[in-house]
N, C-alpha and C positions, 0 to 999 in steps of 0.2 A: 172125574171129568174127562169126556174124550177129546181127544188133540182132534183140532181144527185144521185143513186143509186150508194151505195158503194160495191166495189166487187161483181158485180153482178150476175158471173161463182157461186160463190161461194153460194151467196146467194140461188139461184136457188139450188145448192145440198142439201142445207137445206132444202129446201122448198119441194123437191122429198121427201127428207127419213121422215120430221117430217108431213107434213100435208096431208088431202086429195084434193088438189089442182088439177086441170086439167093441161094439159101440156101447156094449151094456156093461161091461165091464170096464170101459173108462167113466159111464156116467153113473155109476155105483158107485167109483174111486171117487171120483169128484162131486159127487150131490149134483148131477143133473138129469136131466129127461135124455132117455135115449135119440128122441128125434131131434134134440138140440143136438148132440155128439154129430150124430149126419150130418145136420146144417153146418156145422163146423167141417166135415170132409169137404162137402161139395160147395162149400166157400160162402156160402148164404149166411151164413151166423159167425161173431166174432171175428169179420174181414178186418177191422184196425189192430187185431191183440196181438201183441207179440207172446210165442209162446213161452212159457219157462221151465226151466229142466227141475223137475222134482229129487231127481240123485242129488244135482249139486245142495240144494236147500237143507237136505236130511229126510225129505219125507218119505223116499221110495229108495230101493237099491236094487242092481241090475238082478239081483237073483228073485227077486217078489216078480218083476217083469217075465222072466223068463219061465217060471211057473204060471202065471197068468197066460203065456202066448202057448204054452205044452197045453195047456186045459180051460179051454173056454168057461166050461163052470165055475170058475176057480177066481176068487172071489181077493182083490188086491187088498192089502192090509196095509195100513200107512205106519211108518216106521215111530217109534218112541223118539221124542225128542231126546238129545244129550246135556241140552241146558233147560231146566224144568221151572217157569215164571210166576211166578204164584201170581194168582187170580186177582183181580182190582178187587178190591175190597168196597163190599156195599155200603151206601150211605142212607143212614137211618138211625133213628131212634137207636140208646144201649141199649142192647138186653142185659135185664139183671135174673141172675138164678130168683127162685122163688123164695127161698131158705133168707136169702138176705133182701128183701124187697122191703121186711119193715124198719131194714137199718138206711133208708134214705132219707127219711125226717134226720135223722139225728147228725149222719155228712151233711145235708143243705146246712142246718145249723150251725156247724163247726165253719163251712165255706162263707157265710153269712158275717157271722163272728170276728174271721180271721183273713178273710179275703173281701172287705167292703163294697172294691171297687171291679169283682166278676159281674159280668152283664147274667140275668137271666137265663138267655142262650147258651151261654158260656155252662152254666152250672149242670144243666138238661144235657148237655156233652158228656159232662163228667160223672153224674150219677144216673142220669137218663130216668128223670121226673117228668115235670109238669110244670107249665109254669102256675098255675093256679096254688099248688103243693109249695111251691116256692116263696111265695106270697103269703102264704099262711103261715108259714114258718117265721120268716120276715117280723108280719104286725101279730106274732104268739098268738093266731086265732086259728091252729090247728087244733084236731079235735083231742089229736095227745100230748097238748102242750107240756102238760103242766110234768110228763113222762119225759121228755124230750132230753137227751144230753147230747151233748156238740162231740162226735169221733171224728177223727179222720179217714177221709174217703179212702187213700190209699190206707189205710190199716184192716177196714171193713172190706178190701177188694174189689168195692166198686170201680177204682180207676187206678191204673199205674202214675209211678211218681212224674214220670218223663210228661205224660198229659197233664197231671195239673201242673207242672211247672209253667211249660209252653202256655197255658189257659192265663195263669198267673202274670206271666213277661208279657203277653202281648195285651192284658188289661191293663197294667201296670203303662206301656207305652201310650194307650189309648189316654189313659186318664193324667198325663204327664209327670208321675211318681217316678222322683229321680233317686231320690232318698230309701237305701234298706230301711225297714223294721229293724225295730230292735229284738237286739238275739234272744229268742225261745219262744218269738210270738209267731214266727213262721217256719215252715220246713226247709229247709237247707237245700239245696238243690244237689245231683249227685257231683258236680265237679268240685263244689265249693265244700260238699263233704271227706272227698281226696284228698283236696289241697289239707283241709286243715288235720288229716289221718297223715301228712305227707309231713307236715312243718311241726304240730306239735307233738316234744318228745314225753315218752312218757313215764310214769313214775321210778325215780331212780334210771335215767339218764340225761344225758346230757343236749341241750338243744342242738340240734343241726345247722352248722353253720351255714348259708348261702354266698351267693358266690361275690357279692358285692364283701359280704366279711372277710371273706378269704382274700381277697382284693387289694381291703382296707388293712390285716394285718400284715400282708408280704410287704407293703410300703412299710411302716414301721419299723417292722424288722429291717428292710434295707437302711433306712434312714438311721437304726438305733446303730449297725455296723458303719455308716461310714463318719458315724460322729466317735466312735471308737479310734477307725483312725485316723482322725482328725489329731484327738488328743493323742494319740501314739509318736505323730509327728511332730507336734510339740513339745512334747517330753524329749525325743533326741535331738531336736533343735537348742532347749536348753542346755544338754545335758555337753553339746560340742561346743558348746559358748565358753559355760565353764572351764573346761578342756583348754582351751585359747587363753582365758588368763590365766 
């Protein structure tokens, strides 16, 4: 994809008043008609634009300039950005490869099954169906029902885990489910799969204490030392009593 010139009106007024540029090769640099560039000289075009300097931006440097002003034919190249934005992302339909287009009966199914409360919409995000496909699945009156078995989308590839989660929370909010599933009837989402890689230990060691434990036994221990000398000081309390008789 080629880098777009920013403010390009603008640039161009720049380009009149500071360099010795031709009209044709600023309105090459900037995607315009050369009789606009003129009307930009002789003040008929662009009289509100402030202009803008392209050095400072990144998109030109004095040395592109000054080969441009050595050689009229000589054709201005706009500089590579240094910070490279990736492209908005189109919205549309998923595509699915073709090789797994017959494993979306079988994801709706599993999403159906284990997620009751995904809208339609929501599913056609995820496996990028139909909702007609979706409905057949539903009331078992697709044509390969009786073939059909419930996978998981993200195991077939059709979606990452991070999309059905997000699709999951915000149907789950939609639908006022406050309450988890019980454990093995839904996917774990990745933080709650850390945590629990995080706290439980495993075979043949010993569990991880957190910090409320460690907390909870330094008070005990203090408490278990000053009841020690508690009794230490009753011991030679008696022991000078004696002493005395």
């Amino acid at each position: 994809m080629a880098t777009q010139l920013l403010m390009p009106k603008a640039t161009a007024v720049w380009l009149v008043e500071n360099t010795g540029l031709t009209f044709k090769q600023i309105a090459d640099f900037c995607t315009l008609h050369p009789l606009e560039v003129q009307g930009i000289a002789d003040g008929d075009v662009a009289g509100g634009i402030r202009g803008v300097n392209p050095i400072q931006n990144g998109q030109l440097n004095r040395e592109e300039i000054a080969k441009g002003e050595a050689d009229e034919n000589y054709k201005l190249k706009i500089s590579e950005p240094k910070v490279k934005v990736a492209a908005p992302k189109r919205r549309g339909p998923r595509y699915t490869p073709t090789s797994r287009r017959h494993e979306r009966p079988n994801a709706i199914k599993w999403l159906v099954r284990n997620h009751p409360e995904l809208k339609d919409a929501q599913i056609m995000r995820l496996v990028g169906t139909t909702k007609s496909t979706i409905e057949s699945v539903r009331e078992n009156t697709h044509w390969n029902a009786a073939n059909l078995t419930a996978m998981d989308p993200v195991t077939l590839g059709l979606c990452s885990q991070m999309e059905l989660d997000m699709e999951v929370r915000k149907a789950a909010r939609t639908a006022g489910i406050a309450e988890d599933a019980p454990e093995g009837t839904r996917l774990m989402t990745a933080e709650e799969a850390l945590n629990r890689a995080q706290y439980e230990p495993e075979e043949g060691e010993e569990a991880a204490h957190t910090p409320a434990q460690d907390n909870y036994d330094a008070e005990r221990e203090a408490e278990s030392v000053f009841a020690k000398l508690k009794s230490l000081k009753g011991a030679d309390a008696d022991s000078d009593a004696d002493d005395r008789e």
